[in-house]
N, C-alpha and C positions, 0 to 999 in steps of 0.2 A: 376333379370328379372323383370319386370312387368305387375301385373298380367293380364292386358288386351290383354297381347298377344294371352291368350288363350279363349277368345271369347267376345262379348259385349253385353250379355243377363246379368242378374242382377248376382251381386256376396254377397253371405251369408256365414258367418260361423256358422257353424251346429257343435252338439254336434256329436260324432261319431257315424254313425249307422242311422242318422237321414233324414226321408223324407220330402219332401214339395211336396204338392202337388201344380200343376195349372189345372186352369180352361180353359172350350173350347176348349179342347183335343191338347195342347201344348205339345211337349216331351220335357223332362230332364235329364241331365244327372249329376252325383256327383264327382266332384275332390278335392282331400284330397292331403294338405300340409304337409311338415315339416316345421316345423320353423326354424328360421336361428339357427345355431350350430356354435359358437365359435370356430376353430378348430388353435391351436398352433406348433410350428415346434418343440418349443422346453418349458421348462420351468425355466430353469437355462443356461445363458449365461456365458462359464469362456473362459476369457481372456489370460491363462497363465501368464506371464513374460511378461511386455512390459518396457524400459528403459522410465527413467524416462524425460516427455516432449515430448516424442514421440506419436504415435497413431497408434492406429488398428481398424478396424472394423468388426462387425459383423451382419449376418443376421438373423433376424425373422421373419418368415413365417404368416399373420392371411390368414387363410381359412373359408369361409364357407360354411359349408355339410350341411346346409339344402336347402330346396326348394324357401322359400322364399328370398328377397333381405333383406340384414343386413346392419344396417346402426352402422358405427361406428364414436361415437362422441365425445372420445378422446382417446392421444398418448400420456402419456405423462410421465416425472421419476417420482419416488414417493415421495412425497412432505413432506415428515418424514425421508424422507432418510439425509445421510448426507457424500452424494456421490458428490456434486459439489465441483470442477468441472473436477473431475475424470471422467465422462459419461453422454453422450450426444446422442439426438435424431434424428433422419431424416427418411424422407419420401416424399413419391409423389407419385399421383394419376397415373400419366402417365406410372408410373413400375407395374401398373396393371397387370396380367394374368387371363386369362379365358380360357374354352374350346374352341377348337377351332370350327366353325361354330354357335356359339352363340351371334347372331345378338350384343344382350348391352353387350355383354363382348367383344369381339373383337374393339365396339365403345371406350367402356370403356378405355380399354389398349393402344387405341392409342390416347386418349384425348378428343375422342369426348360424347357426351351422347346423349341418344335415347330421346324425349318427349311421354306420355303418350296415343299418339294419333295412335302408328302402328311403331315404327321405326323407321323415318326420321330422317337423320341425320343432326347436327347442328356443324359448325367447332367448335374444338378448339386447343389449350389449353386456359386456364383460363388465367385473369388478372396479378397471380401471375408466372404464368409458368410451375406452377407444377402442372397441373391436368387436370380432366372434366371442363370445364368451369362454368355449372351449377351442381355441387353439391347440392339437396335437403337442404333447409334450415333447420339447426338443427343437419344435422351430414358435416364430413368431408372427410367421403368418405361412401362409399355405392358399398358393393360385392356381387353382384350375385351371385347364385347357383354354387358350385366348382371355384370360381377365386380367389384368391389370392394374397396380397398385400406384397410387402419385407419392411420392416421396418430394417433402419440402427441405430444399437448402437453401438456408439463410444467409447474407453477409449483411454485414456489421463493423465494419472497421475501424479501429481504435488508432491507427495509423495510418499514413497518405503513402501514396505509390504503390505498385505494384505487389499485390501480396496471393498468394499461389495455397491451397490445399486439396482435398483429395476426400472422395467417398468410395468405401466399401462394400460390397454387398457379397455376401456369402449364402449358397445353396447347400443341403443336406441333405441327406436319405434318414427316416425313420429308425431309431435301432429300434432291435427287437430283442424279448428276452430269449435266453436260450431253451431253446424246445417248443418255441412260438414259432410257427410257422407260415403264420396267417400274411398274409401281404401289406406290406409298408404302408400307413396311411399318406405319407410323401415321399418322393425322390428327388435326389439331386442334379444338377444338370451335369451329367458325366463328365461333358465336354469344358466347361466354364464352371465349375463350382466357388469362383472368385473372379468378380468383376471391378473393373476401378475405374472411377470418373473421376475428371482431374477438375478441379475450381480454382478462378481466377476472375479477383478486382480489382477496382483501382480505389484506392481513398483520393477523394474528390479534393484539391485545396482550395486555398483563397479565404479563409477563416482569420481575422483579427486577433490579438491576444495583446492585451496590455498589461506591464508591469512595472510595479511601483517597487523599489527600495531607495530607502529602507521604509519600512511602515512604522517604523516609531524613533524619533529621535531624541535622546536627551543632552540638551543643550548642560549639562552637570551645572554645577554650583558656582553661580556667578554673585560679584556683588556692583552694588551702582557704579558708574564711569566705566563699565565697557560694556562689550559686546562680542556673539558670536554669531556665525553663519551657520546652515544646515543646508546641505547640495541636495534634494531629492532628486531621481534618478527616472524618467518616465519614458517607459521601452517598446517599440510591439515585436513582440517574441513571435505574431503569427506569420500566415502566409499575402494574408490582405490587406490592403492599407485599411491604416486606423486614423479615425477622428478625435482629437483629442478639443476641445474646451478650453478654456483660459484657466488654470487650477484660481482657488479663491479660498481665503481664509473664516473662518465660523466659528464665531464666540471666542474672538482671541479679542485681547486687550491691545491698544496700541502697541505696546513692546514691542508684539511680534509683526513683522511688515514681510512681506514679497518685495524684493529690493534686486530681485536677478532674472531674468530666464533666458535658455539658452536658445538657439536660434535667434536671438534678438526679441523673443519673445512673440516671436508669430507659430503660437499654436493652431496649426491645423488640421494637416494631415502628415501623418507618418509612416512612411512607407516599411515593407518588411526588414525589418531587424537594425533598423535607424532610433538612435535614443535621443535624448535632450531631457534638460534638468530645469528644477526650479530652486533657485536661492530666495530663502526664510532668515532673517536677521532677528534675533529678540540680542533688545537695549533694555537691561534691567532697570526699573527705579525705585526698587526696593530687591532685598535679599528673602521675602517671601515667595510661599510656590509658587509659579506661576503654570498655565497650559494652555492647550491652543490647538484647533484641526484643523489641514488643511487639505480641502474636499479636490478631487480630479475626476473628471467626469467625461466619458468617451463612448462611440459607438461600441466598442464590445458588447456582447452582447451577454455574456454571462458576468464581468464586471463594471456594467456600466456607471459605478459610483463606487468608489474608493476612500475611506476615510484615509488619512497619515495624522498620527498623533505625535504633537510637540511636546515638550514637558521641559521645565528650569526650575532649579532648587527645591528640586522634591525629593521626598525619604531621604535614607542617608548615604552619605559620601562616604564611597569605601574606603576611598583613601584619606579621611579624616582624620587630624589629631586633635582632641580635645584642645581647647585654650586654657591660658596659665594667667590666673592674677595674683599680684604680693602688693600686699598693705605692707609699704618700707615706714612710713610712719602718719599714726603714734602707733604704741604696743601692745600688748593687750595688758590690762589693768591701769588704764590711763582715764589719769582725773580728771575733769572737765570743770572749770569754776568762771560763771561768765554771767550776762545778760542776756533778755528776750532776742537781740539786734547782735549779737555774737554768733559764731559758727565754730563748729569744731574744722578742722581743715585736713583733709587726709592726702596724702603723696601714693600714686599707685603705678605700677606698672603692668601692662595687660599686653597679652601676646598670644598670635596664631600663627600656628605652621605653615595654615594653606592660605590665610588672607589678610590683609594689611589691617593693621591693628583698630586703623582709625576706622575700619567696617566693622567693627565691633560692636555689639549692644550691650552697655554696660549702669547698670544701676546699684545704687546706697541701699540699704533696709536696715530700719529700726525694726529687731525682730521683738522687744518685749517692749518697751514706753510705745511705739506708733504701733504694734502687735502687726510685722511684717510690712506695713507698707512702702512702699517707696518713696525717699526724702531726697535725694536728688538724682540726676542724672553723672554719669562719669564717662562717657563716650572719649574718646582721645582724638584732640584736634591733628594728628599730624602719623604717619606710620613709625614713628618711635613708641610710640603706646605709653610715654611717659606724660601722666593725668596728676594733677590736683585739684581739688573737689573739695566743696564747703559745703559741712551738715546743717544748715539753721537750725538754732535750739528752741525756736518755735515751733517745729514739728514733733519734738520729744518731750521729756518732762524730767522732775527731778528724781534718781534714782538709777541704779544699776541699771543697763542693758546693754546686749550685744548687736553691733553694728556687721550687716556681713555686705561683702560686695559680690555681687553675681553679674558676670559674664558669661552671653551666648554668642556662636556664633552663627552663621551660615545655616550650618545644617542643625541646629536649633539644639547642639550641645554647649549643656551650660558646665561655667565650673565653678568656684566661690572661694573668698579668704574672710578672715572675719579678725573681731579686735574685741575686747569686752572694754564698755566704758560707763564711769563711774560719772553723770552727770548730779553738779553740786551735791555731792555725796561722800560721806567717806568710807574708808573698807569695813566690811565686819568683822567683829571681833572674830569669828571661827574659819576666816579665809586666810588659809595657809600657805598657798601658793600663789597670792599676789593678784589674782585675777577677779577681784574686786567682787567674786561669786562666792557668801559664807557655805556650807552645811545645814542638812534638814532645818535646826535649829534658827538659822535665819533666812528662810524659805522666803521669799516675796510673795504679794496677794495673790498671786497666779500657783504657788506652790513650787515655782523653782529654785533649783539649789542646784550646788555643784556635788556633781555626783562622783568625783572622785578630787580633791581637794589638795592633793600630790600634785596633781598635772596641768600648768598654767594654759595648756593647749582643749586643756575639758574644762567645761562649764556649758550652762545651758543657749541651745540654738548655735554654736559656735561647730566655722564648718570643719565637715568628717577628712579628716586623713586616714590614709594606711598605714595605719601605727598600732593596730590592736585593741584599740582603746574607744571607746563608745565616746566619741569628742561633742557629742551634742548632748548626752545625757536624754537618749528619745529609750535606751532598751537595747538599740540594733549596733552592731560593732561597724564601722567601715563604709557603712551603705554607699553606694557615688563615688567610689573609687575603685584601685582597680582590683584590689583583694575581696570584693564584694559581689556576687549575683545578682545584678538589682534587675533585671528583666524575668527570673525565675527560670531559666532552663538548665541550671544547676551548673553550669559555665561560668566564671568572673573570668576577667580580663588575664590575669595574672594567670587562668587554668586554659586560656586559648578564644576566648571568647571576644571574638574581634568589633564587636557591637554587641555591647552590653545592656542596652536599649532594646533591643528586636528578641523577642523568645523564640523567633524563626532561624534565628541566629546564634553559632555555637561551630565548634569542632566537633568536626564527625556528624555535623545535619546532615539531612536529604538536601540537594540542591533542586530548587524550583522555580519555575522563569515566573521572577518576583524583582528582577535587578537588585538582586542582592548577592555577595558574595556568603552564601548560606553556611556552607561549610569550614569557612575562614582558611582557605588553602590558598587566597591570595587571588583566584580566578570567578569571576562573578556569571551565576546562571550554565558553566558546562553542563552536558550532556539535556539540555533543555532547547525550547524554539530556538530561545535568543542568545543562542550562544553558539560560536561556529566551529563546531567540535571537530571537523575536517581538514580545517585551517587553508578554504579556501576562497574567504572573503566574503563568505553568504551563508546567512540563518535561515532558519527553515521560517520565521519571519521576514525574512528578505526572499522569501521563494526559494530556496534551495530545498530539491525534491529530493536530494540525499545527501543527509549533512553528515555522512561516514564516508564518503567519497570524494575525496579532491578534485576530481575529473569531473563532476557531476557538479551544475550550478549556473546560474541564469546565464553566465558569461561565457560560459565553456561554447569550446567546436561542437556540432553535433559530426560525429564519427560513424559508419555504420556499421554497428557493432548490437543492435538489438536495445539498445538503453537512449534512454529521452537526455543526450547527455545537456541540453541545456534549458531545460526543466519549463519550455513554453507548451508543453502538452503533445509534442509532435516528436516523431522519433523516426531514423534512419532520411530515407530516400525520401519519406513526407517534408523533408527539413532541410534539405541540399546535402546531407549530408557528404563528411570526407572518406574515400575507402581505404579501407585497412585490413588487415591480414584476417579473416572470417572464416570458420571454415563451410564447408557446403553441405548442405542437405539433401535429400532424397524425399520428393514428392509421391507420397501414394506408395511407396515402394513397389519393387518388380511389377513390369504389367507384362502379362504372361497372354499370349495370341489363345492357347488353351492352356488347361490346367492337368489334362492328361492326352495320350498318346497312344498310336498303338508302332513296331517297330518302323523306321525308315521316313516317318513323317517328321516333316520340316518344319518345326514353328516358329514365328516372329514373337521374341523379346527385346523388351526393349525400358530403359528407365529413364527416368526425368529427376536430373539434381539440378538443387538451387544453389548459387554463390552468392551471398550480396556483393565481394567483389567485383564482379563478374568478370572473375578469373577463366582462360580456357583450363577444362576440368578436364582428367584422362581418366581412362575406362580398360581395367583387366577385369577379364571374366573368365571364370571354372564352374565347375562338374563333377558332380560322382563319376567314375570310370562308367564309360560304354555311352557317353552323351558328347556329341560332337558338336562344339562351337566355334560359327565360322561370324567376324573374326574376333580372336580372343581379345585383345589390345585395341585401343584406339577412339571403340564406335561406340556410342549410348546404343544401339539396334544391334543385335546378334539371330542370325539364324541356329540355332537347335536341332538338332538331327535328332529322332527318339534309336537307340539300341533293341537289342531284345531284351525281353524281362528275364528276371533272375529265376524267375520260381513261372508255375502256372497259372498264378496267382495276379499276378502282376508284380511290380516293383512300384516303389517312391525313390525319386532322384531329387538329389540337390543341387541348387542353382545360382553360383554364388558373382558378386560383382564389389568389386574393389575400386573406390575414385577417390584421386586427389587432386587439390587444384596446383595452382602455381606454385605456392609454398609449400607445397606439399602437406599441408592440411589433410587428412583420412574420413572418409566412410564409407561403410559399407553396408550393403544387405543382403541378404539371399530370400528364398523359396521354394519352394517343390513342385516337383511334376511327375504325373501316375503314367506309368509306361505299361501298358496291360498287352498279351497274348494277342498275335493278329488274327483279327478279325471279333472280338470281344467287345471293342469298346464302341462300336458303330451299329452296332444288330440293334432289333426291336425289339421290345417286349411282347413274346408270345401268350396268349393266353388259348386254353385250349378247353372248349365247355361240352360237357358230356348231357345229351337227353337222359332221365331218369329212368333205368332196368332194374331187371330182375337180381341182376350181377351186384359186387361190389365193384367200382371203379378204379381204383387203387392198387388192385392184385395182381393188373398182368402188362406193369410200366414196364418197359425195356432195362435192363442193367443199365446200357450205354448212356438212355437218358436220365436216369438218378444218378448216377456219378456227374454228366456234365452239370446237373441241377448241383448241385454238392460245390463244383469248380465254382459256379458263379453267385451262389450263397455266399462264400466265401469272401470270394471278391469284394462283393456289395460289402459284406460285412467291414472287410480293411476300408474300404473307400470311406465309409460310415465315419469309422474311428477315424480317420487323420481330416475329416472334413471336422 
C-alpha cells in the first residue's frame, strides 16, 4: 500500500509511545506500522525422482505480513551453488495476489500500478509482459500488506542421484535522493532482508544407452587369398537393460559375412554396463574397393538404429610404396624382323613392397603402331615377379614404336618401363643415339620424333624418369615420378609430398578426418574425430566425449569427480560412480535465523556443505569482535550472540565459517549481520497526521524528536546501502 492513502497531513516516524505536539489548536492523531515481514511457503523445496531431461515444477509462495509495502529486489539461485543447470527460476509481477478490496493489490495482480497521488490507475502490463509496468526503481516487484507473489522453480537434471541447490530472495528499502524527504515507496524486512530455500532432486535412472565401436572399420588393402576380421564392440553404457536385435549386414557383397558373435550369439538383452561383439570377415576376390554396413538395432530410444561402415581397398595406402618394373630384355632400339605368327618376347621383372608380386596388374602397350592399347597381358605366375611375355606382331605394324609396360597395384599406383622397337624397320638416317627415334626431319605420320637425340632414354611415349629430361617428349619434365608435382599442390615427392596423387595431400596440410595422413608427418587424421589424440584407445568416433583426456572415454571408471568420465551420458553418483578426493561445497551459502539484531539476542546460524565424497566435513567459525559464537568448532549450527553497536547508528558484523573434509579439501563463506541500538530495530513505524489549521505544522517539532528522526534517517539510509 501507500502510505498516503491514509491521509496528507505530514508523516513522522516516532519512537513508540511518542507525542508531537502542534500549534493553533490542530488535532492529531498516531498510526503505528509494521514493517514488511518476509513471509515463506516453505523453506526446503524437494523434487522427488524426476527422469533424467525431463522437468517439474515447483511453487514458492513470498508473503508479506507486515503493514507496510516491501520491496523485493532480488530472485535469484544461489551463486555458490553448483546446481546449474539442474534448477531454474521464474516469476511475474502479473501472478500477484492480494486481498481482495485492496485498491494496489487488486491493481497490482492485474498488472496495473497505483501512483502516489490517490489511486488512479495507469494501464499495463510492462515493456517486458510480465508485470506492473512501473515497478519502483530499485526493486522488482514490490507486495503490499498480505499479497503474495508465486515464484516458479524448476528441475531438470542433466544427471541421476541426488543433486542439491538453493534460492535467494533479497528485500530492500527505497533509496532516496538527498534532500528528498518524502517517504520510501518500499521497505525492507528489517528483520530478514535475506531469505534462503534450499532445493533437492533426485535424477530418476533406469535409461538404456547403447554403443557401438568402432563405427567405421577399414579392413586396409588386401589382395585375393586372404582374409580379415573386424571385432565390433556392442555396449549399454546406461542404467537399463537394453534390447539389442540380431546386427545384419546391407548391401554388402558376399565378401563380407558375420562369421562371429559374442555370447554365442544370442542377442537379447544387455543388461547395465555388459558388452559383446560382433565378428565381420571380408574374403577379398578381387583387389578393387569394396564396402559394406552393418546395421544394429535396439530399444534405445534416442539410437535406436546404428549404421557401422566397413570399407577394403579404398583411397590410399599410406604406407604404400609404389611398384618397380624393369624390361631386362630386349633394349631400347631393338629391331624386330619376323612374321604375322611371330612375337616379340620381353623378359620382366615386377615388384611390391607391400604385396606379392603375382597380385600384380600388369599390361604391354603399343603406344604409337596399336596408339596405346593393350597387346598382352604380363601378370607374374608366381611371387618372384620374374615374367616373360610375348607381343604378337599381329597386333602392331611395320614401323618405329615404343612398347611400355604398366604396372599397378593395390592401391591403384601405377609405374611403367618402356623399350623403343623398330618393327621390320630400319633406323633413320638422323637417329643418333641408337633408339630407333630420327629428328623432326624424320617425324612419323603422327608428327613424332625424338626430341632430344643425345639421350637413348628420350624418345616419344617412352616412360618418364627423374633425370631432368623430358623422356617422353610430351613438353613436361619428370611428370610420374618423384621430382614431379603431379597432383598440383606444389609438393613432389622428393619436396615431402607423401602422396603425390591427393592435392589434399602435402607437408605442412591441415589435417582432416579424411583417412589420410594429410600433412605427411607419418600420423593419419590427428587432432580430427578419427583420430585418438589422447591416446586412450577411443575417437571421438568411437564415442570418446573428450578426446584430450586419457581418463575420459567409453571404458573408463566413472569417478565422482563432476565429469561423465565414461562418456554414456551419466556422470557421478547417476553412474555408480568411484569416490575420490572432491572437495565440498556450500549450499545456498550462510542461512542466517535474522539478518539483523538488536544487543544480547541470540540467533541460529547455521550452513549446509555438500561432499560428493561424503567425507565427515568440520566446521570453524569467527566474527568481527564483540559477536559471540557458541560453538566455534565442530557444528554446521552456531548460536550468535548480538554485542552493542559501534556507533548510534548501528554496526554491520561479519560472519565467517571455514570447512574442510577429510583430506582437508577448503571452503569457505561468510556474511553479515546488522546489530542496531536497543530497542531500534523492533518499533513500528509511526505516522503522525495533523487536521488542517490556521498554523504551519512544522514549526513547533520538539528538538528531541528531529534529531531522533535524524538517528533513524540514518539508519534506514546504511541498511539501504549494504542491502
Amino acid at each position: 500500500m501507500r502510505l498516503n492513502r491514509h491521509g496528507t497531513a505530514l508523516l513522522l516516524m516516532l519512537p513508540a509511545g511518542g507525542v508531537l505536539s502542534a500549534s493553533c489548536g490542530d488535532t492529531e492523531e498516531t498510526v503505528r506500522y509494521d514493517f514488511p515481514r518476509l513471509e515463506l511457503s516453505t523453506e526446503m523445496v524437494e523434487f522427488n525422482s524426476v527422469e533424467q531431461g525431463a522437468s517439474t515444477t515447483r511453487t514458492v509462495w513470498l508473503s508479506n505480513l507486515g503493514d507496510l509495502s516491501m520491496g523485493i529486489t532480488a530472485i535469484d539461485m544461489g551463486a555458490n551453488d553448483r546446481s546449474d543447470p539442474n534448477f531454474s527460476v521464474s516469476w511475474a509481477i502479473s501472478d500477484m495476489e492480494c486481498p481482495e478490496g485492496d485498491d494496489t493489490g487488486e491493481a497490482a495482480a492485474k498488472g496495473f500500478t497505483t501512483d502516489s497521488g490517490g489511486g488512479e490507475e495507469t494501464d499495463g502490463p510492462g515493456p517486458d509482459d510480465t508485470g506492473i509496468e512501473e515497478v519502483p526503481e530499485g526493486a522488482i516487484a514490490v507486495l503490499d500488506k498480505d499479497c503474495r507473489l508465486p515464484v516458479q522453480v524448476s528441475f531438470t537434471p542433466d544427471a541421476l542421484g541426488t543433486l542439491w541447490g538453493s534460492l535467494i530472495i533479497r528485500t530492500g528499502t527505497e533509496h532516496k535522493a538527498e534532500g528528498d524527504n518524502s517517504d520510501p515507496a518500499f521497505y525492507s524486512d528489517p528483520i530478514h532482508s535475506k531469505r534462503l530455500v534450499y532445493l533437492v532432486g533426485e535424477g530418476e535412472r533406469g535409461i538404456a544407452n547403447v554403443m557401438i565401436r568402432p563405427r567405421r572399420f577399414d579392413y586396409g588393402h588386401l589382395w585375393t587369398g586372404t582374409a580379415e576380421k573386424a571385432y565390433i564392440a556392442i555396449q549399454n553404457a546406461g542404467d537399463g537393460d537394453l534390447t539389442v536385435q540380431e546386427p545384419y549386414l546391407d548391401g554388402c557383397a558376399d565378401t563380407f559375412q558375420i562369421t562371429g558373435m559374442g555370447s554365442e550369439g544370442a542377442y537379447t538383452v544387455l543388461e547395465p554396463g555388459i558388452s559383446t561383439f560382433v565378428e565381420v570377415t571380408y574374403t577379398p576376390e578381387s583387389t578393387d574397393a569394396a564396402s559394406c554396413t552393418m546395421i544394429v538395432e535396439s530399444d534405445d530410444e534416442d539410437s535406436p538404429r546404428i549404421e557401422v561402415d566397413l570399407e577394403a581397398n579404398t583411397g590410399v595406402d599410406p604406407e604404400n610404396v609404389p611398384p618397380t618394373v624393369i624390361i631386362r630384355t630386349p633394349g631400347v632400339g631393338h629391331q624386330w624382323s619376323g612374321g604375322e605368327a611371330d612375337s616379340l618376347r620381353l623378359q620382366l621383372n615386377i615388384f611390391d613392397l607391400n604385396q606379392p608380386a603375382d597380385t600384380l596388374t600388369c599390361r604391354v602397350k603399343s603406344m604409337v603402331l596399336a596408339e596405346g592399347a593393350s597387346v598382352a597381358h604380363c601378370e607374374a605366375e608366381d611371387e618372384s615377379g620374374h615374367v616373360y611375355v610375348d607381343v604378337p606382331y599381329e597386333y602392331v605394324d611395320t614401323g618405329v614404336d615404343t612398347i611400355k609396360v604398366q604396372v599397378t597395384d593395390a592401391s591403384e599406383i601405377i609405374s611403367y618401363a618402356s623399350i623403343s622397337v623398330l618393327w621390320n624397320a630400319g633406323f633413320p638416317q638422323s637417329d643418333d643415339d641408337g633408339d630407333g627415334w630420327g629428328d623432326e626431319a624424320d617425324a612419323d605420320e603422327d608428327g613424332n620424333f625424338d626430341c632430344d637425340d643425345l639421350n637413348a632414354n628420350t624418345y616419344p611415349y617412352a616412360a618418364e624418369i627423374a633425370d631432368g629430361h623430358d623422356n617422353d617428349c610430351d613438353g613436361v619434365i619428370d611428370e610420374g615420378t618423384r621430382d614431379y608435382d603431379d597432383d598440383g599442390d606444389s609438393f613432389s615427392e622428393n619436396e615431402g609430398d607423401c602422396n603425390d596423387y591427393d592435392e589434399d595431400v602435402y607437408a605442412g596440410a591441415w589435417e582432416i578426418a579424411d583417412y589420410k595422413d594429410n600433412d605427411c608427418d607419418g600420423i593419419t587424421d590427428e587432432g580430427s574425430s578419427l583420430y585418438d589424440d589422447d591416446g586412450d584407445g577411443y575417437t571421438e568416433m568411437d564415442q570418446d566425449c573428450d578426446d584430450e583426456d586419457a581418463a575420459v572415454h567409453p571404458g573408463a571408471v566413472e569417478y565422482c569427480d563432476g565429469i561423465d568420465n565414461d562418456c554414456n551420458g551419466l556422470r557421478d553418483y547417476s553412474d555408480g560412480c568411484v569416490e575420490i578426493d572432491s572437495e565440498p561445497y556450500v549450499v545456498g551459502g550462510i542461512n542466517l535465523q535474522q539478518t539483523a539484531c538488536e544487543p544480547g539476542d541470540a540467533i541460529m546460524v547455521s550452513v549446509f556443505a555438500y561432499d560428493a565424497d561424503g567425507q565427515t566435513l568440520d566446521y570453524a567459525w569467527s566474527g568481527d569482535e564483540g559477536l559471540v559464537i557458541e560453538p566455534l568448532t565442530g557444528s554446521p549450527s552456531v548460536t550468535v550472540t548480538c554485542p552493542d553497536p559501534s556507533n548510534n547508528s548501528g554496526s554491520v558484523l561479519s560472519l565467517y565459517v571455514y570447512i574442510t573434509d577429510e583430506d582437508q579439501n577448503p571452503v569457505w563463506d561468510f556474511d553479515e549481520m546488522w546489530v542496531y541500538p536497543a530497542g531500534d530495530l523492533y518499533r513500528q513505524y509511526a505516522k503522525i497526521v495533523y487536521q488542517q489549521g490556521s498554523c504551519a505544522t512544522g514549526a513547533a517539532l520538539p528538538a528531541l524528536s528531529l534529531a531522533w528522526l535524524a538517528l533513524v534517517g540514518a539508519a534506514i539510509r546504511r541498511r539501504r546501502e549494504d542491502d
